[in-house]
FIKOLZA-1660 file (N, C-alpha, C; in steps of 0.1 Angstrom, whole numbers, plus 5000, padded with zeros to 4 digits):
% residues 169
   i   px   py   pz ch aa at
   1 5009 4988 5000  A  X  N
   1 5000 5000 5000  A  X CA
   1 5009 5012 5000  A  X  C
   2 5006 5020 4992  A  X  N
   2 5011 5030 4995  A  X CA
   2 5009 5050 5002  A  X  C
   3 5018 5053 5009  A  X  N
   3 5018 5059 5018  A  X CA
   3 5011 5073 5014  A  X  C
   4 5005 5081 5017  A  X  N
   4 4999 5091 5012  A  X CA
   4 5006 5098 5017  A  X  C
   5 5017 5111 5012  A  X  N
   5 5021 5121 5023  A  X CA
   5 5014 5132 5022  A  X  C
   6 4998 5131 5018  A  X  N
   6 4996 5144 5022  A  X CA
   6 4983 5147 5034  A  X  C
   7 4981 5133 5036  A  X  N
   7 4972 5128 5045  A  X CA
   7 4972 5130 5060  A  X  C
   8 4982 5138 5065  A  X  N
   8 4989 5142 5079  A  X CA
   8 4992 5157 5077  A  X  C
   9 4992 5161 5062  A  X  N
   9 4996 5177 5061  A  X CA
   9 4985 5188 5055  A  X  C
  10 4977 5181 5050  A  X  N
  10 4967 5188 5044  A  X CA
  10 4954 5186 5041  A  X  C
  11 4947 5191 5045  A  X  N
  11 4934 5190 5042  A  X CA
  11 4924 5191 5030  A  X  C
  12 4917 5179 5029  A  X  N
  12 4913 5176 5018  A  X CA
  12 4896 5185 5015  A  X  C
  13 4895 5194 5003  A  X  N
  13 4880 5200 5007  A  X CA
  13 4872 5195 4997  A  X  C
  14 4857 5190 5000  A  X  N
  14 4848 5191 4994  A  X CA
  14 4850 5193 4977  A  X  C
  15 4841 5210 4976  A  X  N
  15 4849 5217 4965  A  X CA
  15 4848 5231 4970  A  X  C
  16 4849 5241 4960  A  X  N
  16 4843 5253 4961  A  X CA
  16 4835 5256 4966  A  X  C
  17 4830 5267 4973  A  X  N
  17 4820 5272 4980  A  X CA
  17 4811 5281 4964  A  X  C
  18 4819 5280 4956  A  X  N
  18 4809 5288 4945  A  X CA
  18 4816 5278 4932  A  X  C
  19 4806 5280 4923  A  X  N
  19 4799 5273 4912  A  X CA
  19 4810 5277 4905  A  X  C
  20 4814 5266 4893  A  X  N
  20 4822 5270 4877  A  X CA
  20 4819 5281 4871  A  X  C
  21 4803 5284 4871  A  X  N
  21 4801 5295 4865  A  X CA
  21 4799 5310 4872  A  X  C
  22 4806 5308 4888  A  X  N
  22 4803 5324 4892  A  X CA
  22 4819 5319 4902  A  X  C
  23 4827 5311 4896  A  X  N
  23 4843 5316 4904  A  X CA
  23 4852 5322 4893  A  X  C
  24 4857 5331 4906  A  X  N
  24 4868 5343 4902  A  X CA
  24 4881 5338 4909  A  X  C
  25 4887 5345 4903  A  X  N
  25 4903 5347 4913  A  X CA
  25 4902 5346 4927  A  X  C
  26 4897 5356 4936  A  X  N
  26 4891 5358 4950  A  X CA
  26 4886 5338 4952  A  X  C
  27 4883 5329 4949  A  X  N
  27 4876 5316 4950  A  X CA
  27 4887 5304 4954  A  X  C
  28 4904 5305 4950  A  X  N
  28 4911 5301 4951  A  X CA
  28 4921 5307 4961  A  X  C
  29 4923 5298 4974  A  X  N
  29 4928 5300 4983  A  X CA
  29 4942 5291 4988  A  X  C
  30 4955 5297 4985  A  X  N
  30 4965 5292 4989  A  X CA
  30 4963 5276 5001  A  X  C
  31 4965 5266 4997  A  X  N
  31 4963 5253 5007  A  X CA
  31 4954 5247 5001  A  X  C
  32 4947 5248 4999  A  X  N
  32 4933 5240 4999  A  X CA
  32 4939 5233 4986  A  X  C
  33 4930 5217 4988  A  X  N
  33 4936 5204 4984  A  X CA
  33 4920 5202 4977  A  X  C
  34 4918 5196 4969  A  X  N
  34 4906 5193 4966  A  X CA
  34 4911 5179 4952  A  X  C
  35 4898 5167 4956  A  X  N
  35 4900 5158 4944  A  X CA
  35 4888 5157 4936  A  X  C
  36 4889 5153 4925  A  X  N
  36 4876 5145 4914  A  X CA
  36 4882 5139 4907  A  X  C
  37 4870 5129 4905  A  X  N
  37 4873 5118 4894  A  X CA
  37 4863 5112 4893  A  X  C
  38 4860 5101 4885  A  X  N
  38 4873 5093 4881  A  X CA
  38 4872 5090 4866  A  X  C
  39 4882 5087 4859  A  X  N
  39 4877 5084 4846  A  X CA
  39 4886 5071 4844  A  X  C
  40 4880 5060 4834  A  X  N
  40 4891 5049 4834  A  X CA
  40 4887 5045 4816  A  X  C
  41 4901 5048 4815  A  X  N
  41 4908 5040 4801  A  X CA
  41 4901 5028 4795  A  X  C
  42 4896 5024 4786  A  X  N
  42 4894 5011 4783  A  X CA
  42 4913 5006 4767  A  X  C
  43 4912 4996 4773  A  X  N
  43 4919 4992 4761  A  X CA
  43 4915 5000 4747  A  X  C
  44 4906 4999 4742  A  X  N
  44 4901 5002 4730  A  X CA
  44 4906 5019 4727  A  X  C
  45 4903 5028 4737  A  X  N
  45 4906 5039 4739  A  X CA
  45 4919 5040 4735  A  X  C
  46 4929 5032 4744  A  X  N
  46 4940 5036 4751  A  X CA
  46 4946 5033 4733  A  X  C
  47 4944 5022 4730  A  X  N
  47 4946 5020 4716  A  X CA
  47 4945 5030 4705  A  X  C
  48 4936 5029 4703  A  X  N
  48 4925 5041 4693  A  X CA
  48 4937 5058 4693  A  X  C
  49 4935 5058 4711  A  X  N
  49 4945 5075 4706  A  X CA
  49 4957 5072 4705  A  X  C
  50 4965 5061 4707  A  X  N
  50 4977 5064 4700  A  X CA
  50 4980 5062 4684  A  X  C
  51 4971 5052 4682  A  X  N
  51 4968 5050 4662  A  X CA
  51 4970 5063 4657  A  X  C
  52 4962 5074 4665  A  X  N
  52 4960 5089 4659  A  X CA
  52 4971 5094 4662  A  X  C
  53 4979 5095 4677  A  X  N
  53 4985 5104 4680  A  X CA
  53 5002 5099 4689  A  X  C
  54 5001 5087 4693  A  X  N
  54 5012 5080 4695  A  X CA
  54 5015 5072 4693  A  X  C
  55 5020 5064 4676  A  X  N
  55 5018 5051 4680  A  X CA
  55 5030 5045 4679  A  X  C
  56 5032 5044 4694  A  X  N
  56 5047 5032 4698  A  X CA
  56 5035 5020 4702  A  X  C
  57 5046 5011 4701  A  X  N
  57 5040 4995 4704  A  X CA
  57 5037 4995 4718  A  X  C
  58 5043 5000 4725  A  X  N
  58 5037 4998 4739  A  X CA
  58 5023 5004 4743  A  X  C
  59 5018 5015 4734  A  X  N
  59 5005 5017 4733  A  X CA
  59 4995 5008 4725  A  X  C
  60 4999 5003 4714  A  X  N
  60 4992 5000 4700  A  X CA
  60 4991 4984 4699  A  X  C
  61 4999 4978 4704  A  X  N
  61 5003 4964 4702  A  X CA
  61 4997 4952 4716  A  X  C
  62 4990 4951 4722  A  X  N
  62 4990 4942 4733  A  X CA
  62 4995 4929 4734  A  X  C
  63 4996 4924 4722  A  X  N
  63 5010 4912 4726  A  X CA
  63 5021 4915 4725  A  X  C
  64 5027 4926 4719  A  X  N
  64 5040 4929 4720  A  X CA
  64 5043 4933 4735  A  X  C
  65 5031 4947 4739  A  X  N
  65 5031 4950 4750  A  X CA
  65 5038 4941 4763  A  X  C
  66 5029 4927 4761  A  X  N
  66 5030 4918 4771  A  X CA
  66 5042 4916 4774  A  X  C
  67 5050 4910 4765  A  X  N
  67 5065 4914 4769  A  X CA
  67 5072 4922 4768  A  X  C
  68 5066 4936 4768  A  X  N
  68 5079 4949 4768  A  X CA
  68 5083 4947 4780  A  X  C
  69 5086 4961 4782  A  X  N
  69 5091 4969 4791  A  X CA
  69 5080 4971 4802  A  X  C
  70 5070 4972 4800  A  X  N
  70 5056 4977 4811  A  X CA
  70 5049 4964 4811  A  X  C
  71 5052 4955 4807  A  X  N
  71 5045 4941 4810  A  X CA
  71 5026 4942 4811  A  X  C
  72 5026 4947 4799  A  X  N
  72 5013 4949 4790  A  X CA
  72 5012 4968 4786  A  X  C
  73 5002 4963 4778  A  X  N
  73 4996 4974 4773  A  X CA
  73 4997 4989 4782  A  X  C
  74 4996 4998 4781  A  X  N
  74 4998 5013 4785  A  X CA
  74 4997 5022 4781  A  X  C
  75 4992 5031 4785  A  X  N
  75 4980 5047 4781  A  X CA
  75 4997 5051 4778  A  X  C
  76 4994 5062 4766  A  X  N
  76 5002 5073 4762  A  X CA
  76 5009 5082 4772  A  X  C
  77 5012 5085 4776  A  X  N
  77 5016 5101 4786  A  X CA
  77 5008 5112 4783  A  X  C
  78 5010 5110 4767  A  X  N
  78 4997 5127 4761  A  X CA
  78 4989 5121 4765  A  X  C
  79 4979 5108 4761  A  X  N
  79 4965 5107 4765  A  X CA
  79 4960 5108 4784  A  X  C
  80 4970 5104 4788  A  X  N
  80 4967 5106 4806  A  X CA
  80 4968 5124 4808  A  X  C
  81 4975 5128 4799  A  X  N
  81 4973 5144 4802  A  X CA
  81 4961 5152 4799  A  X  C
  82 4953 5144 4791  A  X  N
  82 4941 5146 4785  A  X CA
  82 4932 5143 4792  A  X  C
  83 4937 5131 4800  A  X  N
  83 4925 5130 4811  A  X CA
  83 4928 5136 4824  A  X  C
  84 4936 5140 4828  A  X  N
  84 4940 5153 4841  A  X CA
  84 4936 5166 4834  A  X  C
  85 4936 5168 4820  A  X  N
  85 4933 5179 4815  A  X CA
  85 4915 5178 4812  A  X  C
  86 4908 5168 4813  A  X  N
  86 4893 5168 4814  A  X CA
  86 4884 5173 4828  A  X  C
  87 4895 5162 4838  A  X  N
  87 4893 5166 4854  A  X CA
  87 4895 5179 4854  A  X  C
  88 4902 5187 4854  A  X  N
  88 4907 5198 4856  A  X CA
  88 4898 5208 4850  A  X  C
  89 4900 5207 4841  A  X  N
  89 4887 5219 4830  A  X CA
  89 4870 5216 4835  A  X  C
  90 4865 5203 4838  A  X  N
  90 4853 5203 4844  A  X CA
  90 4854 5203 4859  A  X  C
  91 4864 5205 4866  A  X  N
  91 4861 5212 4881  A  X CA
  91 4871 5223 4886  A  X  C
  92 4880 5222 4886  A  X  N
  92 4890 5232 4890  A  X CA
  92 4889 5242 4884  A  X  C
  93 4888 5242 4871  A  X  N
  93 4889 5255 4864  A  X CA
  93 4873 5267 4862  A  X  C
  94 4876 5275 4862  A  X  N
  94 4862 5287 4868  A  X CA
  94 4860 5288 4850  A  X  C
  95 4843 5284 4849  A  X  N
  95 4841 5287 4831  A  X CA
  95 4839 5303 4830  A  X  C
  96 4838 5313 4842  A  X  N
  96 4835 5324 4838  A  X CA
  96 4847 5334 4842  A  X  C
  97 4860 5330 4847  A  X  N
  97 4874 5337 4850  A  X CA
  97 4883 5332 4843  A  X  C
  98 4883 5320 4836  A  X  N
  98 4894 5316 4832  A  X CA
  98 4897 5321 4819  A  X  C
  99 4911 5324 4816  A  X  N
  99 4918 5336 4809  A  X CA
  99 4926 5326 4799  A  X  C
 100 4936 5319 4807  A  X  N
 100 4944 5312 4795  A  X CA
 100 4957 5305 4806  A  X  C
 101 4964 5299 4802  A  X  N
 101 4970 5291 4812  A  X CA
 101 4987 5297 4802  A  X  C
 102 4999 5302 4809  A  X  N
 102 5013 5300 4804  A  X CA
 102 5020 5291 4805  A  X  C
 103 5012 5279 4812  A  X  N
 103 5023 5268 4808  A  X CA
 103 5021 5259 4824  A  X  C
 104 5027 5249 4821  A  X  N
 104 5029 5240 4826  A  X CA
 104 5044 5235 4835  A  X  C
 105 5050 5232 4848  A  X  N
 105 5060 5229 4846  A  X CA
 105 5063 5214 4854  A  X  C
 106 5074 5207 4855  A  X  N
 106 5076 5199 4863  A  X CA
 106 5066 5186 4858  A  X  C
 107 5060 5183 4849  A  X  N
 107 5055 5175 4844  A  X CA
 107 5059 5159 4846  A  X  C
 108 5057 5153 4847  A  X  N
 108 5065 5135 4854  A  X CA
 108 5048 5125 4853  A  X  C
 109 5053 5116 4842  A  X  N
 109 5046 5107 4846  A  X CA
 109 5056 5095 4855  A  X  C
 110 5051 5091 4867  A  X  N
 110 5052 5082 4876  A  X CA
 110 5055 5069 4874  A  X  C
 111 5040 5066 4870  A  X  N
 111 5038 5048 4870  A  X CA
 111 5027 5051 4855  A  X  C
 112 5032 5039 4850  A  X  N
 112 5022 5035 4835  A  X CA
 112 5007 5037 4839  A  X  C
 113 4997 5041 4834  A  X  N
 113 4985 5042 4831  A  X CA
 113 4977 5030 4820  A  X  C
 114 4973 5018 4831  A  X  N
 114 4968 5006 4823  A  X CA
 114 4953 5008 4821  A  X  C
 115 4947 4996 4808  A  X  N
 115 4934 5000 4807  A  X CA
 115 4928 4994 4819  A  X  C
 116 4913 5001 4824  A  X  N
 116 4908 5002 4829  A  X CA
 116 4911 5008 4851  A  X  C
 117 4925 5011 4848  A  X  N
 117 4928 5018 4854  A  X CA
 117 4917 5032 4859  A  X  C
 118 4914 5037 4870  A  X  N
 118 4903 5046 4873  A  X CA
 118 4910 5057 4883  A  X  C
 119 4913 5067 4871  A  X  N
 119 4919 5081 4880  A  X CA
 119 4915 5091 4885  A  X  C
 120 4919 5095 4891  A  X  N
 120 4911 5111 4897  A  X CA
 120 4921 5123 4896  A  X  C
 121 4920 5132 4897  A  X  N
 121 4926 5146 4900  A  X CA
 121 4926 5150 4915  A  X  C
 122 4937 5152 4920  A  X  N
 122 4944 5158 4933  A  X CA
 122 4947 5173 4930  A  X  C
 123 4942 5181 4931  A  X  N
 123 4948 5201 4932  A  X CA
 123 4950 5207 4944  A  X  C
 124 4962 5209 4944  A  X  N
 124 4968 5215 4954  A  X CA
 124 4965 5233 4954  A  X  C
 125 4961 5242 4955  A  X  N
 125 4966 5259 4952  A  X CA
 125 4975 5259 4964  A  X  C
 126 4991 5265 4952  A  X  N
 126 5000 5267 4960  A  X CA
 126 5001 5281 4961  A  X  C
 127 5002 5289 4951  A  X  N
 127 5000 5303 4950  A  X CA
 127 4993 5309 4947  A  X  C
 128 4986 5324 4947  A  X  N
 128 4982 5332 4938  A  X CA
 128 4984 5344 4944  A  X  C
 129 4982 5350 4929  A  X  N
 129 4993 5366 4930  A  X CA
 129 4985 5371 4917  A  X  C
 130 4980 5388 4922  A  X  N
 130 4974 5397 4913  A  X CA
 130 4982 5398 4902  A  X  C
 131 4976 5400 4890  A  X  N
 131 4985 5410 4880  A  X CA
 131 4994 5423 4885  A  X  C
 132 5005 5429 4883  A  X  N
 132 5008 5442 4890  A  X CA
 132 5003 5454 4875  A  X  C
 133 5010 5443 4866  A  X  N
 133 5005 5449 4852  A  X CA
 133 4991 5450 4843  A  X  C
 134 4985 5438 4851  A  X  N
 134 4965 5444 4844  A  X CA
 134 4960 5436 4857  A  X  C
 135 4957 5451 4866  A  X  N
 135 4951 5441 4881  A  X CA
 135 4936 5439 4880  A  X  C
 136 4930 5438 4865  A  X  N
 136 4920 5428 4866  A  X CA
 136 4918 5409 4864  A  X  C
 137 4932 5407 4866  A  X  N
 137 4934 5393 4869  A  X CA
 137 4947 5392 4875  A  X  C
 138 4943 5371 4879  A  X  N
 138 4957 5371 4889  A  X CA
 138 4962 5354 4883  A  X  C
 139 4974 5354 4890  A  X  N
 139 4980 5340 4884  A  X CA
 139 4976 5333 4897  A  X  C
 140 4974 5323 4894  A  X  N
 140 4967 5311 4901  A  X CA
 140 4980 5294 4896  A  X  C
 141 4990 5293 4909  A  X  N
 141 4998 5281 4904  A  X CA
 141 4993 5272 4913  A  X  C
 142 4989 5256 4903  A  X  N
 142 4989 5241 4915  A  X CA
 142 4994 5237 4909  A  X  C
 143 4994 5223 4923  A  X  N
 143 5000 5213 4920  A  X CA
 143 4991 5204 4915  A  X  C
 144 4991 5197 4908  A  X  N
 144 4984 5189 4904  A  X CA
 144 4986 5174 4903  A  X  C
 145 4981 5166 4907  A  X  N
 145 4982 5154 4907  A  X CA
 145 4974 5140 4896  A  X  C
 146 4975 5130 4892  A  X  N
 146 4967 5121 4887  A  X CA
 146 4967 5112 4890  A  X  C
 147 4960 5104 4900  A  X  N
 147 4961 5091 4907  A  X CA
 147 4954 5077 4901  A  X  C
 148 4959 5066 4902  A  X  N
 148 4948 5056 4898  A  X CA
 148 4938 5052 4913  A  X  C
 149 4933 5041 4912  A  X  N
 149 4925 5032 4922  A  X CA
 149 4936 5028 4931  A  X  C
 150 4949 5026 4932  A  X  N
 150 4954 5023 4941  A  X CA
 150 4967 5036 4948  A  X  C
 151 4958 5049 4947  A  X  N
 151 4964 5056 4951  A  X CA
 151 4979 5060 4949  A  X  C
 152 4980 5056 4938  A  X  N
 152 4995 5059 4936  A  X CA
 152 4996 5066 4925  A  X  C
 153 5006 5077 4925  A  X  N
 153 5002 5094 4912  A  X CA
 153 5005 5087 4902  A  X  C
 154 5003 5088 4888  A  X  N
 154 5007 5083 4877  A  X CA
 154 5012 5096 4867  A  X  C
 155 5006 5111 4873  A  X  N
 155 5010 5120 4863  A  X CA
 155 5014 5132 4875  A  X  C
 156 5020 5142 4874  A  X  N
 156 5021 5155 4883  A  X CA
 156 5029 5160 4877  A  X  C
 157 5024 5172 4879  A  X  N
 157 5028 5189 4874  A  X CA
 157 5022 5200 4882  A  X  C
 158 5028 5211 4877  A  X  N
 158 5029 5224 4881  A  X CA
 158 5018 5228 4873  A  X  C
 159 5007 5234 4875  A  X  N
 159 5000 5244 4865  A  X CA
 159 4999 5257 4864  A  X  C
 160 5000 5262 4864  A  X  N
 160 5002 5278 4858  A  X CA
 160 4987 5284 4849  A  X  C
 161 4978 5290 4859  A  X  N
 161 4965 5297 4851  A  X CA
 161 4960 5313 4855  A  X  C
 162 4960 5319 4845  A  X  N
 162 4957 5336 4845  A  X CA
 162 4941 5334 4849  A  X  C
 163 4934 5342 4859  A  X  N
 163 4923 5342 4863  A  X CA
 163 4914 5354 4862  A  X  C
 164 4907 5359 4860  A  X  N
 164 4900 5370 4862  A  X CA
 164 4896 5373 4876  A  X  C
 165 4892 5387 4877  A  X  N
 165 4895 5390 4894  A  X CA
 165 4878 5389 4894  A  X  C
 166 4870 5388 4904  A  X  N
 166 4852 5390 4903  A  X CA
 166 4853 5406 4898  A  X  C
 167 4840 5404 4891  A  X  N
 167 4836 5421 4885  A  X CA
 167 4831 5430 4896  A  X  C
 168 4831 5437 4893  A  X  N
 168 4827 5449 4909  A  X CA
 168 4813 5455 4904  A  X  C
 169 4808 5458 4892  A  X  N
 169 4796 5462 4889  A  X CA
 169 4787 5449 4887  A  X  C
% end
């Protein structure tokens, strides 16, 4: 089993106290830990996007798979980003503040992402900080995490998102 280190240090919330469609900048509060999920890969899937978009044998092949390197079949890296990037955009992200994201950093997949594997999203807010140069928005950085069913990250990064401040009129 493995150990969770954040289960002694931080608190895990609910969600927001306000909706996708009425959070602002002001809504995201340095600490706060929040998860959702889950979404799980089917073979067919995991297959299908790499034909389009990666296709190494360890994605594309399930008997080659069997005896690679990952001792079967395994989700893409882009396609697991796609699905921390689904989690994320349907809860974390505010549909009425959000501005555009600069990037991403520290990016690591962990452990392989197999089918039927069932992941969720861990968000950390580690910072945020106004614009000084257009103080109608602010930068908003987490941590972000991608777990399977057995608790253990399979993706983590840094995200980086420009937010709108709430309107005053």
């Amino acid at each position: 089993m493995t150990t969770d280190p954040w289960s002694t240090t931080k608190s895990l919330r609910e969600d927001f106290e306000t909706p996708r469609s009425d959070r602002w900048f002001e809504d995201y509060t340095v600490g706060d830990v929040r998860e959702y999920g889950s979404i799980a890969l089917s073979e067919e899937e995991i297959v299908e996007f790499a034909l389009t978009y990666d296709p190494q044998r360890m994605h594309i092949d399930p008997q080659w798979a069997a005896t690679g390197p990952f001792n079967g079949l395994i989700a893409s890296g882009i396609q697991t980003i796609g699905v921390f990037m689904r989690l994320y955009a349907d809860h974390y992200l505010t549909t009425s503040g959000s501005l555009a994201s600069p990037g991403a950093d520290e990016v690591r997949w962990t452990k392989p992402v197999r089918p039927g594997d069932a992941l969720r999203l861990r968000a950390e807010t580690l910072e945020t900080r106004l614009s000084r140069s257009k103080p109608d928005r602010g930068l908003i950085v987490t941590k972000c995490e991608l777990l399977n069913q057995h608790d253990e990250v399979v993706l983590s990064q840094t995200v980086m998102n420009l937010v709108a401040v709430r309107p005053t009129a």
